[in-house]
C-alpha positions, 0 to 999 in steps of 0.5 A: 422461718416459714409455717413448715419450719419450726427451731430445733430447741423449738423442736425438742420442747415439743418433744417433750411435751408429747408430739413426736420427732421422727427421724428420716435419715438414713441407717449411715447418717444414724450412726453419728447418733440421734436427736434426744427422744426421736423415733426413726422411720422411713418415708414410707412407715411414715406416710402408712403411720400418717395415713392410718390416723386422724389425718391433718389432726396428727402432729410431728415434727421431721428431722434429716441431716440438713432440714432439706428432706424434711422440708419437703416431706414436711410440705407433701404430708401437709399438701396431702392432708396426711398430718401436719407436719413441721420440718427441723430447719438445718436439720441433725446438723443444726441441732448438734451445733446448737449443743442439744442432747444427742443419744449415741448409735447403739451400732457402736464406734462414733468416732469412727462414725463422725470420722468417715460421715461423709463417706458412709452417706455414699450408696456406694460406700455405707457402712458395709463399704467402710468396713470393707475399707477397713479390713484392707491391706495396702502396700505403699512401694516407695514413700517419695512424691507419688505415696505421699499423697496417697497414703494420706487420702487411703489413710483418711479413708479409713483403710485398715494397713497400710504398707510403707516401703522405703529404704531413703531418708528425708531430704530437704530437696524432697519437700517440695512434693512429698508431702508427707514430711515437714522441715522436722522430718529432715533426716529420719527416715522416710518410713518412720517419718510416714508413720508418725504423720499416717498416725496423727492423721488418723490413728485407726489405721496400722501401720507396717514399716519395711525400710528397705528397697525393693528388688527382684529378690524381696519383692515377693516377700514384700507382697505377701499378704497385701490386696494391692500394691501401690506403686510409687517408686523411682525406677524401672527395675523396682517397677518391673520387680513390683509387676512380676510379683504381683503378676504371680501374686494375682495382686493388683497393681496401681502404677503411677509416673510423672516428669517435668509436667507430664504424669501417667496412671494404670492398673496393671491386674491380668488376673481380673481379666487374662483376655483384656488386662496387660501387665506393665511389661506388655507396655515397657518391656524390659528387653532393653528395646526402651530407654529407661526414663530419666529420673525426676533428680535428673528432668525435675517434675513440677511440685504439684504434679506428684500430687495429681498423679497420686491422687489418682492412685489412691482413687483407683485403690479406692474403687478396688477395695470398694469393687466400685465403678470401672478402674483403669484395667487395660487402659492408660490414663495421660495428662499433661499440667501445661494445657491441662489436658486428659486422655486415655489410650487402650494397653492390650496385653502382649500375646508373647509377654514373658511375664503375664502370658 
């Protein structure tokens, strides 16, 4: 250990002994609680604390997440003559995994902290964001190989509800790409099923079972309430059911298709922007001009490709409950698993669509 590193057991008995701890992390790295005894402030109340006082004579020693921050503000207060200053070597992680007292977040939930740790660090996330995530409804249309791995990542996420929409049972033939379920799972049906493994996974999120199969006369009702729509169905008259109910709605929908080892992702919201976003029916009508697509039952679809495709669902689900970055609006994101190839293509709306127009 070099002369500006100092042990967190080394770090505590001074604190004990009178020279200060200071914490510089953030307000979301606090919430999974401090270290015994430590003051918080920033870089900044520290420098203006360091520069008022005796100079090189104030001790303290600094504490971040990982000891890579306080490292070297540790080695700039020392360069500078401000104080002399000792970094945490590994920092708040190191001191928890040595088992040292830790004064929980008087914000509240720490287990909700240490769960969504990694997300609240984001600048684009933070507490505000997970509590945004957190107030969510999403509903998952179709619970087969596309939702399985998006229900899991917005589950994992923290989003408040989620949906589940199904009216199958588990099949063993399901199993090499849904995966939600386990061998144990054959023959229950696909919404409890969903349910009971969304609940070990995380059991702050709701659930709301709907065990029936989506058509032109419940979709509506199905999407009342919810703030996006996740499609993961099999076929295209629920597809186009989905898109005229969430067209009416103003509800984004996250679209996702797969076959053999193709796959496609969109958003389809003309809401968020009536000049520039189609819906799904300006790119598959259903006029009978286009065939309809064979099923997976009937091309097949490699295992793993479900799984890529509803990742990137979940993504763009993700992005819109966080108002983050720029989501798939009126563009077509393909990609091909055997040369693993990514493109995307421009959708215009149809200025004759019957359905957004």
């Amino acid at each position: 250990m070099s002369r500006l590193e100092l042990s967190a057991q080394e770090a505590l008995e001074q604190a004990r002994e009178g020279i200060p701890l200071v914490d510089i992390r953030t307000e979301a790295e606090r919430l999974e609680g401090s270290a015994e005894g430590a003051q918080v402030m920033t870089v900044e109340q520290l420098k203006a604390r360091c520069s008022g006082e005796a100079g090189a004579a104030l001790r303290i020693n600094l504490l971040c997440a990982g000891g890579a921050r306080s490292l070297v503000l540790a080695a700039a207060l020392q360069r500078e003559g401000l104080a002399d200053a000792l970094s945490v070597a590994g920092g708040f992680e190191r001191w928890k995994a040595a088992g040292l007292p830790i004064e929980k977040s008087a914000s509240g939930d720490n287990i909700a902290s240490e769960r969504y740790a990694r997300q609240l660090v984001m600048p684009h996330i933070g507490p505000e964001g997970q509590e945004r995530l957190s107030r969510s409804r999403v509903l998952l249309a179709g619970l087969g190989g596309l939702n399985s791995p998006a229900a899991l990542y917005l589950a994992s996420a923290g989003v408040g509800t989620l949906g589940l929409v199904d009216d199958d049972r588990v099949e063993r033939s399901n199993l090499q790409r849904q995966v939600l379920y386990g061998e144990e799972s054959v023959g229950q049906p696909k919404t409890r099923a969903a349910a009971n493994r969304l609940r070990d996974l995380n059991p702050r999120v709701d659930t709301e079972l709907f065990e029936e199969r989506i058509d032109g006369e419940n979709a509506a009702g199905l999407l009342a309430g919810w703030d996006i729509v996740v499609d993961g169905t099999d076929n295209m008259a629920a597809r186009h059911a989905l898109n005229r109910a969430c067209v009416e709605a103003g509800v984004p929908l996250v679209y996702g298709a797969v076959m053999r080892f193709q796959g496609q992702v969109s958003v389809f919201w003309p809401a968020a922007d009536p000049d520039t976003a189609p819906c799904l029916q300006c790119l598959f009508p259903d006029d009978g001009r286009l065939d309809a697509p064979p099923s997976c039952a009937e091309a097949g679809v490699l295992g793993v490709l479900p799984g890529l495709v509803g990742t990137l669902q979940a993504t763009e689900t993700l992005k819109l409950l966080l108002e983050a970055g720029q989501p798939l609006l009126g563009q077509l994101l393909m990609l091909d698993a055997l040369t693993m190839e990514f493109r995307k293509t421009r959708i215009r709306p149809d200025p004759r669509c019957p359905v957004c127009r």
